[in-house]
DSSP file (Angstrom, degrees, kcal/mol; ACC not computed):
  #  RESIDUE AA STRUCTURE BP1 BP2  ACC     N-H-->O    O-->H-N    N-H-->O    O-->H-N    TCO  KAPPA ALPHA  PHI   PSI    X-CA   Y-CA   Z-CA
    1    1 A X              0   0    0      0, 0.0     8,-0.7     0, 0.0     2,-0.4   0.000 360.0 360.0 360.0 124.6  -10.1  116.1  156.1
    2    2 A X  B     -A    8   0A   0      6,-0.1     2,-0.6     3,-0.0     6,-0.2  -0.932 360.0-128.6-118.0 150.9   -7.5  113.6  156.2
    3    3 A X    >   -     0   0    0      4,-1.4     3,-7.2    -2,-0.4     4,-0.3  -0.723  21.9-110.6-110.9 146.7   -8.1  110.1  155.6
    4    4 A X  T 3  S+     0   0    0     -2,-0.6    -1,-0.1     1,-0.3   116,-0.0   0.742 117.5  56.0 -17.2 -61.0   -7.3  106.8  157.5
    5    5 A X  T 3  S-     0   0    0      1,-0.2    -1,-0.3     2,-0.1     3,-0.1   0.918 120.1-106.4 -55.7 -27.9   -4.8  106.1  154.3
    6    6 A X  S <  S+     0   0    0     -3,-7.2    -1,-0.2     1,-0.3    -2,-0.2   0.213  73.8 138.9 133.8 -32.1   -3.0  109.0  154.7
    7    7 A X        -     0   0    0     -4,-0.3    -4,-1.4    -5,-0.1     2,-0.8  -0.251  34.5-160.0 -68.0 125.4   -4.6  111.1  151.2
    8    8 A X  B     -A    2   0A   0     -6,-0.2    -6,-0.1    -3,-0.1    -1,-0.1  -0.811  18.4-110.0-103.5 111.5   -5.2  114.4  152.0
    9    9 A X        +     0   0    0     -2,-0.8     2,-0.3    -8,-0.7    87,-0.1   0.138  35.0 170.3 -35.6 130.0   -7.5  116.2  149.9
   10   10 A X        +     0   0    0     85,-0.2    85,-0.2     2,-0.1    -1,-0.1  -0.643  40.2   3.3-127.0-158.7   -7.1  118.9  147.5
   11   11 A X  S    S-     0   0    0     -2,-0.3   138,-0.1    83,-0.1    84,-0.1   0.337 102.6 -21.1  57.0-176.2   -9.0  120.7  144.9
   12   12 A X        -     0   0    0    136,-0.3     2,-0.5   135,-0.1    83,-0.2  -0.369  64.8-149.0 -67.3 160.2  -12.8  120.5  143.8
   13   13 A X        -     0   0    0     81,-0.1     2,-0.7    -4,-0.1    81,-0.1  -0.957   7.9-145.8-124.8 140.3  -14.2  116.9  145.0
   14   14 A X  E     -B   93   0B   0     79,-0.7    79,-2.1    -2,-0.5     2,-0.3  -0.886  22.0-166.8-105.2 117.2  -16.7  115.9  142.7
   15   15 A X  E     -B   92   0B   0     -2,-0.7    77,-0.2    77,-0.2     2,-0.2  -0.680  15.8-166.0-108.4 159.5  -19.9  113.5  144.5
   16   16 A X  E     -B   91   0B   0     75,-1.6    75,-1.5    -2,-0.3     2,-0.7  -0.777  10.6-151.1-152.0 122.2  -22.5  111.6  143.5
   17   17 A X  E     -B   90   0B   0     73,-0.2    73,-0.3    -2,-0.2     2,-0.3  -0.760  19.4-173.6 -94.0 123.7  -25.7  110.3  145.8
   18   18 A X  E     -B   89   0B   0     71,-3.4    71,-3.6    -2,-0.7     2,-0.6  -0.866  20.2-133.9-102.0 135.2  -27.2  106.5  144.5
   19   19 A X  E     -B   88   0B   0     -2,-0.3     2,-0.4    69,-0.2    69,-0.2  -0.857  26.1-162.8-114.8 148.7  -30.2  105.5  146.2
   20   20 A X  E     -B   87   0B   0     67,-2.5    67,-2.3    -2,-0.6     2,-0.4  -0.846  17.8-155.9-116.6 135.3  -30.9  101.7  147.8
   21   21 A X  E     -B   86   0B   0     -2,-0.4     2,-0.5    65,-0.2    65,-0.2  -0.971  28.0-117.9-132.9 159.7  -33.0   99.4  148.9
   22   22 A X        -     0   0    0     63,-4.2    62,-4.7    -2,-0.4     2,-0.3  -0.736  31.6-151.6-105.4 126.3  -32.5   96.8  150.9
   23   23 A X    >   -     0   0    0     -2,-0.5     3,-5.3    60,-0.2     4,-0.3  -0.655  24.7-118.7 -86.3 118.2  -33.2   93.5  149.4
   24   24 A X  G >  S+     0   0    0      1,-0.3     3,-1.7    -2,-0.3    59,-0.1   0.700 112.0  51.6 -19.8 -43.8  -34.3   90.2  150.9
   25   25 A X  G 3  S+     0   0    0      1,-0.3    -1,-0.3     8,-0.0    -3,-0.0   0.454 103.9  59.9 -95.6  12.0  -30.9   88.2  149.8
   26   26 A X  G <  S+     0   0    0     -3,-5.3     8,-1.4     2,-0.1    -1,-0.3   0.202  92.7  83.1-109.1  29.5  -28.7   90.9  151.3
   27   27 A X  B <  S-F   33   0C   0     -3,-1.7     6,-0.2    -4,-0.3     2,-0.1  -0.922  73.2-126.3-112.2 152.2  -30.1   90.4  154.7
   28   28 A X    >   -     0   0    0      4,-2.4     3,-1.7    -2,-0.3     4,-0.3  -0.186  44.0 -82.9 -59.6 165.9  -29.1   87.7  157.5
   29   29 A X  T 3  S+     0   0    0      1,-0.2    -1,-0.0     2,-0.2    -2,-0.0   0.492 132.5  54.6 -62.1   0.7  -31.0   85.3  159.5
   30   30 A X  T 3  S-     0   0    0      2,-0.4    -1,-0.2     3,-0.0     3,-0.1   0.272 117.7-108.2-121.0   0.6  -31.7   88.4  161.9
   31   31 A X  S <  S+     0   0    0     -3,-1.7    52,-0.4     1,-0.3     2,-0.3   0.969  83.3 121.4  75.3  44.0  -33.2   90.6  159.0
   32   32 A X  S    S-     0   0    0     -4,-0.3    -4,-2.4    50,-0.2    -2,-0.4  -0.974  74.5 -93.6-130.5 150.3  -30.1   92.9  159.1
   33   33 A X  B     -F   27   0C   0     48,-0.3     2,-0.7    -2,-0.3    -6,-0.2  -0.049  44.5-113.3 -57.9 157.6  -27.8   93.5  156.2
   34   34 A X    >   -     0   0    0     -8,-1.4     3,-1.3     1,-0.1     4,-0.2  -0.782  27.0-111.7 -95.7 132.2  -24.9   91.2  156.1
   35   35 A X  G >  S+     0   0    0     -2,-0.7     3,-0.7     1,-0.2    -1,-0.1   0.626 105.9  60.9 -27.0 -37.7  -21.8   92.7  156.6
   36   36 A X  G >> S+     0   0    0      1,-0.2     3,-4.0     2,-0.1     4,-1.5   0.860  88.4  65.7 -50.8 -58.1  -20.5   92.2  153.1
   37   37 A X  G <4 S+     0   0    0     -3,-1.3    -1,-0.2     1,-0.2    -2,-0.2   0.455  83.8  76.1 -79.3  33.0  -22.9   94.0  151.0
   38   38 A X  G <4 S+     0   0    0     -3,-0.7     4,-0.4    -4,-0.2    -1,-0.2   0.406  95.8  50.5 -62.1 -12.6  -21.8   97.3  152.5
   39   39 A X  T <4 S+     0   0    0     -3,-4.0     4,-0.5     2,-0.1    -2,-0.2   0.492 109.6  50.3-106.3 -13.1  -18.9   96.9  150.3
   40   40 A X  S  X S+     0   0    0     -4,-1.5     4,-1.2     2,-0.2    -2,-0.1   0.551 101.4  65.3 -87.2   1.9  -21.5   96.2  147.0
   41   41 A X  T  4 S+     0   0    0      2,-0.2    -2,-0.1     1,-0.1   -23,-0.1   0.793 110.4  38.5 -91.6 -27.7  -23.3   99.3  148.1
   42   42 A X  T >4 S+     0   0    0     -4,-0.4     3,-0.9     3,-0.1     4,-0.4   0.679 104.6  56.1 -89.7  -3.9  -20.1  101.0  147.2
   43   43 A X  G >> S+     0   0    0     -4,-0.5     4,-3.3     1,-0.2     3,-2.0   0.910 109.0  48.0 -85.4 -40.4  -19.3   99.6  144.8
   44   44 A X  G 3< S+     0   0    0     -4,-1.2    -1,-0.2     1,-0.3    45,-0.1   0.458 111.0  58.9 -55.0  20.0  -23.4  100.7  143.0
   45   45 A X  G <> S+     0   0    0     -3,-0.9     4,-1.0     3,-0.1    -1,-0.3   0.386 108.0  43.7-128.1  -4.8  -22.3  104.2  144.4
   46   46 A X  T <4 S+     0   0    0     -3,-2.0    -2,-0.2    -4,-0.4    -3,-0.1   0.831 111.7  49.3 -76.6 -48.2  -19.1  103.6  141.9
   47   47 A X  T >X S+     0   0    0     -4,-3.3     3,-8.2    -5,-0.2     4,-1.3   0.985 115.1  47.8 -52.3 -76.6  -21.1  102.3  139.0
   48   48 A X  H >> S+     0   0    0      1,-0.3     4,-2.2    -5,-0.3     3,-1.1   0.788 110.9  48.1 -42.2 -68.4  -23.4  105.5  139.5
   49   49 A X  H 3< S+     0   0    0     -4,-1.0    -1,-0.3     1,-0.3    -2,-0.2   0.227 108.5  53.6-107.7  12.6  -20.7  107.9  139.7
   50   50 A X  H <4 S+     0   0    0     -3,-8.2     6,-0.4     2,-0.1    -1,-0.3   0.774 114.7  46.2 -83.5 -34.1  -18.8  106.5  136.4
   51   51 A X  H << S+     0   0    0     -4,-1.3    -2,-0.2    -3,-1.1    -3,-0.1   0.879 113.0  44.9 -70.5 -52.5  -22.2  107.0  134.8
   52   52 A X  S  < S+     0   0    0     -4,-2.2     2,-0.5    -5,-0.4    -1,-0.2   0.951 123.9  36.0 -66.1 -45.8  -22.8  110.7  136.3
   53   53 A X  S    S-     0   0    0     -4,-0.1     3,-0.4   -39,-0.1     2,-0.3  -0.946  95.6-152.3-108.9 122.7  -18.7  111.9  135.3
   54   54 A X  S    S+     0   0    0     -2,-0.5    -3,-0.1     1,-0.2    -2,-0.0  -0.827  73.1  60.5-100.8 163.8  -18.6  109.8  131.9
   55   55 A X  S    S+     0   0    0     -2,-0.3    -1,-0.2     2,-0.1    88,-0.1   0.169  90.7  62.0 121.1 -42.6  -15.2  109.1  131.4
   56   56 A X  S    S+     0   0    0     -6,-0.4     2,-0.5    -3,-0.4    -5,-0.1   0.100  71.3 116.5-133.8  18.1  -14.1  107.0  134.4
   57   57 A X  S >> S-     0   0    0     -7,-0.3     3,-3.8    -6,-0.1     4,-0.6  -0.945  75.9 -99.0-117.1 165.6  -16.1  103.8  134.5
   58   58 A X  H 3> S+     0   0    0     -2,-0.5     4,-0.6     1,-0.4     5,-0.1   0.328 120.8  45.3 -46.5 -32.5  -15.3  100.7  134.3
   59   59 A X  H 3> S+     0   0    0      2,-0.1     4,-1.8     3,-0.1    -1,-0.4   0.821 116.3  55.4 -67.6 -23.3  -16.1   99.9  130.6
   60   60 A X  H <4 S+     0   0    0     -3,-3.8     4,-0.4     1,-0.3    -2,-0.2   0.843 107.9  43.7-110.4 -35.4  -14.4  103.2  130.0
   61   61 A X  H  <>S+     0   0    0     -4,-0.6     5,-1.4     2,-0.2    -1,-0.3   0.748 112.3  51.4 -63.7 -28.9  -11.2  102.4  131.7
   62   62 A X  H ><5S+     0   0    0     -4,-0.6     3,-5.4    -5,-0.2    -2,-0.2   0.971 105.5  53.6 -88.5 -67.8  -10.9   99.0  130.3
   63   63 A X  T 3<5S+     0   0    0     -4,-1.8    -1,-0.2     1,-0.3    -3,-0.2   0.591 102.3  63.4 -50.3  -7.5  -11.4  100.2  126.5
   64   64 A X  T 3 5S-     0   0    0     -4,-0.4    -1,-0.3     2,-0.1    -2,-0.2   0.589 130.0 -97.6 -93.5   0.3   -8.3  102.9  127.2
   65   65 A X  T < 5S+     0   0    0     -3,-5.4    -3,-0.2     1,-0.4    -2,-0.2   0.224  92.8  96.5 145.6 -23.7   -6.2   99.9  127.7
   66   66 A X      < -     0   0    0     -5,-1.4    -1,-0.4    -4,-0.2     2,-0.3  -0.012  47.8-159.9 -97.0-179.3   -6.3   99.7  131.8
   67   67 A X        -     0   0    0     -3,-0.1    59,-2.8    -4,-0.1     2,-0.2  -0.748  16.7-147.4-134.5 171.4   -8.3   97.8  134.6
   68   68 A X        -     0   0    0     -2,-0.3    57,-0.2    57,-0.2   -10,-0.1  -0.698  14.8-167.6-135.5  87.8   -8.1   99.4  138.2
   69   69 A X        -     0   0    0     -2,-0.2    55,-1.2    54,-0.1     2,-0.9  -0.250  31.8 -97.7 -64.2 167.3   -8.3   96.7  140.6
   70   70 A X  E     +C  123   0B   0     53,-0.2    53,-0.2     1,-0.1    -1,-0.1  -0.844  38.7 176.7 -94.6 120.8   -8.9   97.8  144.4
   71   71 A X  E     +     0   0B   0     51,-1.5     2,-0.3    -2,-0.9    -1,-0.1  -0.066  65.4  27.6-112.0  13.1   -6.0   97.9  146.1
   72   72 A X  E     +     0   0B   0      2,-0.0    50,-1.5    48,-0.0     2,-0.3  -0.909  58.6 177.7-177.3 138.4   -7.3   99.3  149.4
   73   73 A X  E     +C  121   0B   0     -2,-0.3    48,-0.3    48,-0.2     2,-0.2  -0.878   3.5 171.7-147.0 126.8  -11.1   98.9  151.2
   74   74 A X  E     -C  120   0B   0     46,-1.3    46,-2.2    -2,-0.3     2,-0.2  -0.898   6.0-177.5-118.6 166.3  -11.9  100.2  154.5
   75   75 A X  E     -C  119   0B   0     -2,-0.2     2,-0.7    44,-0.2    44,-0.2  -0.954   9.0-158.8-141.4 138.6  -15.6  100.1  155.6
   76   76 A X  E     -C  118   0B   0     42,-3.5    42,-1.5    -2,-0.2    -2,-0.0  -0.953  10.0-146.3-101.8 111.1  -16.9  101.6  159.2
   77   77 A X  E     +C  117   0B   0     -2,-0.7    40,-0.2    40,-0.2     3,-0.1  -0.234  24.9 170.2 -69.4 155.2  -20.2  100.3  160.7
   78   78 A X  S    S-     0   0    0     38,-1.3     2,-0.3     1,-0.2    38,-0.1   0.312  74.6 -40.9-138.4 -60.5  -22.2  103.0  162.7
   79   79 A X  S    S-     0   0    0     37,-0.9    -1,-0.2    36,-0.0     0, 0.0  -0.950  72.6 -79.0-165.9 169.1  -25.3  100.5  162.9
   80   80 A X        -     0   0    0     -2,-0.3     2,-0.2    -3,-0.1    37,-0.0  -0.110  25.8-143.8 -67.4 165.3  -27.2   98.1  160.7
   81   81 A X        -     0   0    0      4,-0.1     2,-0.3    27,-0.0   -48,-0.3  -0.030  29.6-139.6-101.9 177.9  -29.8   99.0  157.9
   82   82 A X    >   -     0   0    0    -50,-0.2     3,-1.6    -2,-0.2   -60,-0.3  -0.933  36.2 -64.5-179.5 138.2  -32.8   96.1  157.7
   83   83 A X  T 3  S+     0   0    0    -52,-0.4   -60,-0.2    -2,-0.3     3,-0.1   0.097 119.7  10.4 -44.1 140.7  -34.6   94.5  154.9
   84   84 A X  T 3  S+     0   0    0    -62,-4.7     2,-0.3     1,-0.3    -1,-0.3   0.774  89.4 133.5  45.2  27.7  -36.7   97.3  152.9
   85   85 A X    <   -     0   0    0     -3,-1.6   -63,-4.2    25,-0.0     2,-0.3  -0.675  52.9-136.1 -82.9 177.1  -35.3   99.7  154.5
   86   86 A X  E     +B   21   0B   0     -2,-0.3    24,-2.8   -65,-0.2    25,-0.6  -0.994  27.9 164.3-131.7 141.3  -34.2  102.3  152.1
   87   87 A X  E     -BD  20 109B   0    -67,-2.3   -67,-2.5    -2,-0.3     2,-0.5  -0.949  28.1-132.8-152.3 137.3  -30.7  104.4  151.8
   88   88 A X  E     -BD  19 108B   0     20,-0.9    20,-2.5    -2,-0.3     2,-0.5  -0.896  13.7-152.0-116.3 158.7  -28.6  106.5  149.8
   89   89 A X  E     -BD  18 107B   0    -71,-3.6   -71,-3.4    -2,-0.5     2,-0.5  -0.999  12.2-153.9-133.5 110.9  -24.7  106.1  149.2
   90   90 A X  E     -BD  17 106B   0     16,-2.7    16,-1.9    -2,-0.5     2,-0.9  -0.852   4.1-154.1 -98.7 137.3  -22.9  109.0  148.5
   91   91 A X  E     -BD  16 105B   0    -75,-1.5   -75,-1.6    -2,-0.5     2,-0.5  -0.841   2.9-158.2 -92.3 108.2  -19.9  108.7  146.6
   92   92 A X  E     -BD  15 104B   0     12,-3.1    12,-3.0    -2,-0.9     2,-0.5  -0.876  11.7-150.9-107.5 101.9  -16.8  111.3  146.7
   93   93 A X  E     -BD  14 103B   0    -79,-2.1     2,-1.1    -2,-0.5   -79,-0.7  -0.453  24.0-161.1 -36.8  85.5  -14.4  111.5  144.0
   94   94 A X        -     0   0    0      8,-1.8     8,-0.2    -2,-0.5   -81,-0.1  -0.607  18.7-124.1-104.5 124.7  -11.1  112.7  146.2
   95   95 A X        +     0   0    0     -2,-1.1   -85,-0.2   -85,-0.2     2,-0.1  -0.290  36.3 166.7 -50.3 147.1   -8.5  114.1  144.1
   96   96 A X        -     0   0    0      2,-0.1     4,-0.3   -87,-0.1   -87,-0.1  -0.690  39.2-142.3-177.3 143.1   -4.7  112.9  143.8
   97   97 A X  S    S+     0   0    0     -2,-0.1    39,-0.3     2,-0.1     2,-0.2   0.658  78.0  94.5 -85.1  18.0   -1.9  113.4  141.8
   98   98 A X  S    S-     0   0    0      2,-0.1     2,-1.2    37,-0.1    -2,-0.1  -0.626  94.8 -90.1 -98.5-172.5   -0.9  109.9  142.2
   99   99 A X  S    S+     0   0    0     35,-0.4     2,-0.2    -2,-0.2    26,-0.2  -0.729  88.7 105.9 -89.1 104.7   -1.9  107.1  139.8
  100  100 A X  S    S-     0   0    0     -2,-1.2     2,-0.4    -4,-0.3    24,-0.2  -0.902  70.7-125.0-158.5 143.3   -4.9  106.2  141.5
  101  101 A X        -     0   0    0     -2,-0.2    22,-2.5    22,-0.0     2,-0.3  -0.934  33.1-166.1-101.6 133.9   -8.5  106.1  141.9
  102  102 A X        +     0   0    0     -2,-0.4    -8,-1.8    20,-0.2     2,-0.2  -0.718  13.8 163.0 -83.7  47.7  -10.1  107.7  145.4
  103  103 A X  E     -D   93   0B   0     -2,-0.3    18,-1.0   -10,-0.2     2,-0.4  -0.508  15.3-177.4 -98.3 145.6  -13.1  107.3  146.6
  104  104 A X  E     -D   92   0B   0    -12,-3.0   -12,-3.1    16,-0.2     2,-0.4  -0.910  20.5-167.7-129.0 169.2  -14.7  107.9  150.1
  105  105 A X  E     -D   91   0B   0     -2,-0.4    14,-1.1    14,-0.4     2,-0.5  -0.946  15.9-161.4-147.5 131.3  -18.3  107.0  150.7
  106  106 A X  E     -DE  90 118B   0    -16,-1.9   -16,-2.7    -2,-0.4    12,-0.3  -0.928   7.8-164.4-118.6 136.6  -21.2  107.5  153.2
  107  107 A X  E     +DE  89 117B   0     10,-2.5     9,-1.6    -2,-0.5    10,-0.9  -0.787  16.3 170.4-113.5 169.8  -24.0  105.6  153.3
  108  108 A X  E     -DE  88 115B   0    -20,-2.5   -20,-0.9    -2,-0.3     7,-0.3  -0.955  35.9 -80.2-157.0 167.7  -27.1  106.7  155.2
  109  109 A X  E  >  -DE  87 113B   0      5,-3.4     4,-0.9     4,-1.0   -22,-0.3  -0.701  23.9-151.3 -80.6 139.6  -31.1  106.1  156.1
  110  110 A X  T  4 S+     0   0    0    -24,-2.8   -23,-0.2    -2,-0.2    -1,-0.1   0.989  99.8  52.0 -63.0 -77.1  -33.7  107.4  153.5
  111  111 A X  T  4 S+     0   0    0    -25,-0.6    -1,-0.1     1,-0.2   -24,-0.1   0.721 130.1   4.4 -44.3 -74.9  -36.0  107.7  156.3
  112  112 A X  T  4 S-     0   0    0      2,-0.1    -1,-0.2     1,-0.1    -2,-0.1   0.727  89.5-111.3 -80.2 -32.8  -33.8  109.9  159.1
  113  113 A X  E  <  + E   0 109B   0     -4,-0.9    -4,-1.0     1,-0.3    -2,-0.1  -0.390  61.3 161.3 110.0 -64.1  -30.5  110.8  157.5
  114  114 A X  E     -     0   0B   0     -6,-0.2    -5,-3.4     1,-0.1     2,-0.4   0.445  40.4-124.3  18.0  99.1  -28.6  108.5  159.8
  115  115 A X  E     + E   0 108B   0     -7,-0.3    -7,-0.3     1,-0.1    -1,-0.1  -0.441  37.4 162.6 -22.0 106.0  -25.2  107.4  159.1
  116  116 A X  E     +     0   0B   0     -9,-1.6   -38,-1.3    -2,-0.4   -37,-0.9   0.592  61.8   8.3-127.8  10.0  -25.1  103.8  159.1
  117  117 A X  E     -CE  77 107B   0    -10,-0.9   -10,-2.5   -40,-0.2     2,-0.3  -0.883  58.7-173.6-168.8 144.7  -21.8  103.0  157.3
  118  118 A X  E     +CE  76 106B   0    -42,-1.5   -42,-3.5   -12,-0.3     2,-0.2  -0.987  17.4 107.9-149.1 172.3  -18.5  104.9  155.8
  119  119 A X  E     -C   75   0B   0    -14,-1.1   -14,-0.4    -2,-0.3     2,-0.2  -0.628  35.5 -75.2-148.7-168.7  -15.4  104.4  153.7
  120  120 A X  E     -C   74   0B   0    -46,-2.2   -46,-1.3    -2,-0.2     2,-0.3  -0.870  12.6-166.3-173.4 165.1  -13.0  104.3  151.5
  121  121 A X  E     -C   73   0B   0    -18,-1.0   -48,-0.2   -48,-0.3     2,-0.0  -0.916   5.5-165.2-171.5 134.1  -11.5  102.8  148.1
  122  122 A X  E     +     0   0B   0    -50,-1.5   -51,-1.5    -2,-0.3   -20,-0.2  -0.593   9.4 175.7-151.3 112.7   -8.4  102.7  146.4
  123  123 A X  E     -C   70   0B   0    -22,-2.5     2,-0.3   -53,-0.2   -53,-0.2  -0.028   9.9-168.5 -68.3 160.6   -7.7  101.9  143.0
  124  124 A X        -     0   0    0    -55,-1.2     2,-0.2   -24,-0.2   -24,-0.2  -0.814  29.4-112.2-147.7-170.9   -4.6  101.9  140.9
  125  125 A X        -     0   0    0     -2,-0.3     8,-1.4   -57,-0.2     2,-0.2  -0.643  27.6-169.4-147.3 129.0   -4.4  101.4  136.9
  126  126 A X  B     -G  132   0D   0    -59,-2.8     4,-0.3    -2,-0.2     6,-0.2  -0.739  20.7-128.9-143.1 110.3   -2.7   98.1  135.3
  127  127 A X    >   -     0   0    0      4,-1.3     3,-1.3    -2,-0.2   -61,-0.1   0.302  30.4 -90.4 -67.6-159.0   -2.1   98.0  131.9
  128  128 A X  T 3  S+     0   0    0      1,-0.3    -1,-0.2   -63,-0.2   -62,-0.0   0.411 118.7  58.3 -88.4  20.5   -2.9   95.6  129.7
  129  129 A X  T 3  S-     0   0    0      2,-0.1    -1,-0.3     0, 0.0    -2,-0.2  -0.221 125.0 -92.8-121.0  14.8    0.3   93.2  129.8
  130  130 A X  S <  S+     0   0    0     -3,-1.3    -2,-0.1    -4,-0.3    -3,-0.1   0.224  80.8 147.7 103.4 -28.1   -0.5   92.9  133.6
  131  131 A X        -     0   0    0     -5,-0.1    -4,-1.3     1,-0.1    -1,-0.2  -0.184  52.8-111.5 -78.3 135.6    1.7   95.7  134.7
  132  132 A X  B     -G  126   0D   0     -6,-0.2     2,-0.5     1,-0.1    -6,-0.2  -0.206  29.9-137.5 -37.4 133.6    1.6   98.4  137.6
  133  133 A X        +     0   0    0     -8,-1.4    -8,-0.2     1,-0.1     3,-0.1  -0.928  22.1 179.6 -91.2 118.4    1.0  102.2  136.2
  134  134 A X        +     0   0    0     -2,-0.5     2,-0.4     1,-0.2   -35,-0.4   0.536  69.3  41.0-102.6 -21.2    3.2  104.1  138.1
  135  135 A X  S    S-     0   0    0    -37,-0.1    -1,-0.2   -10,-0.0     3,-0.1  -0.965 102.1 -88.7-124.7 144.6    2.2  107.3  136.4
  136  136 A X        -     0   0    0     -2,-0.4     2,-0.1   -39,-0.3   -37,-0.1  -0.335  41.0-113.8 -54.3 147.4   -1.6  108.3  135.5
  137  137 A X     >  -     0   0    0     -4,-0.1     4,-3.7     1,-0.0     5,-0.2  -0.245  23.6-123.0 -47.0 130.7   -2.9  107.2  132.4
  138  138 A X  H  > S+     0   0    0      1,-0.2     4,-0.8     2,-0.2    -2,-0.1   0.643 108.2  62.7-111.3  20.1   -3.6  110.0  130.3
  139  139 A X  H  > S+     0   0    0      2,-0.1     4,-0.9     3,-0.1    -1,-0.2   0.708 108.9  48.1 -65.7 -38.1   -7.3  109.2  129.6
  140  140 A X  H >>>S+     0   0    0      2,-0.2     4,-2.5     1,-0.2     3,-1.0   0.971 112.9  47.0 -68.6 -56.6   -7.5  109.7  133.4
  141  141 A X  H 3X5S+     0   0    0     -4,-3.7     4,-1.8     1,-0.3    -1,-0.2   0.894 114.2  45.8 -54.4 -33.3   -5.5  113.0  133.1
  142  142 A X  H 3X5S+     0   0    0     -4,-0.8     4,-0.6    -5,-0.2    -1,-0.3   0.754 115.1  46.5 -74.8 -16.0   -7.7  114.1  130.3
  143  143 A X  H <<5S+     0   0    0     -3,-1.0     4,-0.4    -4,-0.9     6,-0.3   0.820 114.2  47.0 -98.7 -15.1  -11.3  113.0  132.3
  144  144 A X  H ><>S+     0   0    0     -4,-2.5     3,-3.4     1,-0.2     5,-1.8   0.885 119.9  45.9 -83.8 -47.2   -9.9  114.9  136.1
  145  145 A X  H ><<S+     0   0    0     -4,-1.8     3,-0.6    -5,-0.6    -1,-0.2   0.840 111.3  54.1 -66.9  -2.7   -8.9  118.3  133.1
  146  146 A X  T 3<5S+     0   0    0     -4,-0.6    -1,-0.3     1,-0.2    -2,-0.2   0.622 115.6  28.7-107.3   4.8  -12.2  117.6  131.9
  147  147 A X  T < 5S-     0   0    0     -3,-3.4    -1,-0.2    -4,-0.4    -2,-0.2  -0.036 121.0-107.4-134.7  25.7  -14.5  118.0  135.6
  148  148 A X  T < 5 +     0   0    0     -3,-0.6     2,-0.4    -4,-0.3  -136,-0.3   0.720  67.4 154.5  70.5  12.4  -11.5  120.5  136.4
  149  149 A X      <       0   0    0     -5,-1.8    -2,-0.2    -6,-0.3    -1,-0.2  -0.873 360.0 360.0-115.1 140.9   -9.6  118.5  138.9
  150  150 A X              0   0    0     -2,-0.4    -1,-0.1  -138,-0.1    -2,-0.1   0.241 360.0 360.0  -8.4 360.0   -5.9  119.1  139.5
């Protein structure tokens, strides 16, 4: 699978599935999600899958020294979701040996299975004096040796 950026996978992928509902204040005046929170429904399928590989979330990056702002977002609609419906977002962990974090994401209907949204994220690492990481961090190299990835 190659993706829209260009990263081609390699290696074990590590996932994680978070399940949703859909909340009155994340719908429009037409009872359909607003376009926006499809990018906070990855980012709760991020939260969830620092929680699930501990090691890699956001408190856990900041206390080795880093933040990893998103440096890349794409989101593809397939069709809206509707208040109280319910959904899971899975989150995929794509391996690379640059200094980056990789995720691609699908979100889908509880009810059917349905696809109703996919993605992608891409992080990088800045330490704490502001600066680009040009090479991984080697708390990130020890948490990919510790879930076996490259």
């Amino acid at each position: 699978m190659k993706r829209k950026s260009g990263i081609i996978p390699s290696g074990p992928m590590l996932s994680h599935t978070t399940p949703l509902r859909v909340r009155f204040s994340e719908v429009d005046s037409m009872c359909v999600v607003w376009h926006g929170e499809y990018v906070r429904y990855f980012e709760d399928g991020r939260e969830a899958f620092g929680e699930r590989y501990p090691g890699l979330s956001y408190l856990d990056i900041y206390a080795s020294g880093y933040t990893a702002p998103i440096v890349e977002l794409h989101v593809d609609y397939r069709r809206p979701l509707h208040i109280a419906e319910r959904a899971t977002v899975e989150t995929r962990y794509i391996p690379t040996e640059a200094a980056k974090i990789c995720f691609e994401y699908t979100i889908r209907s509880a009810a059917d299975g349905e696809e109703v949204a996919s993605g992608y994220s891409t992080q990088v690492f800045v330490n704490a004096a502001g600066e680009l990481e040009l090479t991984a961090p080697e708390f990130f190299n020890a948490w990919k040796r510790k879930w076996n990835i490259g």
